[in-house]
Every structure is written in C-alpha cells, then in structure tokens.
Wavefront OBJ file of the C-alpha trace (Angstrom):
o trace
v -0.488 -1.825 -8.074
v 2.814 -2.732 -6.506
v 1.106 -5.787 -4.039
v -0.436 -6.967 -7.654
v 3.016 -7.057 -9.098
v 4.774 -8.961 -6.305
v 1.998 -11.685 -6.329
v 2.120 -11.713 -10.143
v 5.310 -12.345 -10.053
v 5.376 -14.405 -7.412
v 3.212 -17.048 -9.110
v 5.539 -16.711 -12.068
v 7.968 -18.756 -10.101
v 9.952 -15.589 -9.639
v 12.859 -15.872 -6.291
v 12.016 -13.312 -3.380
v 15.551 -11.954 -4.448
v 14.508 -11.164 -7.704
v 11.219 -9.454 -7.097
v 12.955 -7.087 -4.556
v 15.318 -5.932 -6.935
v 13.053 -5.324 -9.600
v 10.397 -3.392 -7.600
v 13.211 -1.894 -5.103
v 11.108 -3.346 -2.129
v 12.567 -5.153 1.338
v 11.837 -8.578 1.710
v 9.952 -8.485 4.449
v 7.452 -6.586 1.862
v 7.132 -9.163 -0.459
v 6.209 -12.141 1.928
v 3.861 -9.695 3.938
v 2.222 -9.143 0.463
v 2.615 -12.967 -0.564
v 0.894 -14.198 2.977
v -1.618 -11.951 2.917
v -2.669 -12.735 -0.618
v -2.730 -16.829 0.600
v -4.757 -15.600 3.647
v -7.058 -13.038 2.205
v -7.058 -13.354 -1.507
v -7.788 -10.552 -3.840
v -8.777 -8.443 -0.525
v -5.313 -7.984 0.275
v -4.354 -6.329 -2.838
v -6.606 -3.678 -1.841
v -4.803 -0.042 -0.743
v -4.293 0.410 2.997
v -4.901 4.191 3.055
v -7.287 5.568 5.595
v -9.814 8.726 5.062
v -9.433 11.613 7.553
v -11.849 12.208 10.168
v -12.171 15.735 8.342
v -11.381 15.963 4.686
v -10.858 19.819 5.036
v -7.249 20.759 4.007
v -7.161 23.488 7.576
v -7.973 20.573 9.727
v -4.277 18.878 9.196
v -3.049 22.303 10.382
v -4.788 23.230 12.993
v -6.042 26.652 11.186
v -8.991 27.644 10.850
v -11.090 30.240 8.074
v -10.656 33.798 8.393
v -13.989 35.404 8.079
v -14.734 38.026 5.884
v -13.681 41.728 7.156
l 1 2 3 4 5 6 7 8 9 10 11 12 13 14 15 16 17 18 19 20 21 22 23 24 25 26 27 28 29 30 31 32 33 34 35 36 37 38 39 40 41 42 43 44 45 46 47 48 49 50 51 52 53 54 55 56 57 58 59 60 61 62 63 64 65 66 67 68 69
C-alpha cells in the first residue's frame, strides 16, 4: 500500500522531501519505489514477501511434535 502511495504521490507533482516526511520513509525508498514503477509498472507495486519452504509454525524453531504418550 505504501509503494502505491509514494507513486501516487509522486505523479501528483509531490518533492521527494515531502513524500518522506509524510510516509516517514528514507529517500532512497522512494526513488527505489519511483524507478521501479518506470521500469516495471504496476508489477512493482506488488509485495516482496517470500513463502517459507515449510509453512509449519515448528519449522522456524527447529522443534518438532511431541507424540502422544
């Protein structure tokens, strides 16, 4: 929602300076989000999260299910 924002705002007309200080973002953020939206259009508003190889909460830890006694 946040990339949306900056390139919304952005095309406003709005400074760098202004949009950084309204979302609380570096500038370095906002002209990543600004050249990527040139480059890849509406792709690069899509989130950058990654799925885990395994979705089960005891993989992250290292645990594993205690069986039954």
């Amino acid at each position: 929602m946040r990339r949306a924002i900056v390139v919304l705002m952005s095309g406003q007309g709005q400074a760098v300076r202004d949009i950084t200080s309204l979302l609380q973002v570096s500038a370095d953020y906002v002209r990543d989000v600004i050249h990527g939206f040139n480059e890849r259009g509406f792709d690069a508003l899509d989130p950058k999260w990654t799925p885990l190889a395994n979705s089960s909460p005891l993989a992250s830890t290292g645990r594993t299910q205690r069986s039954e006694v």
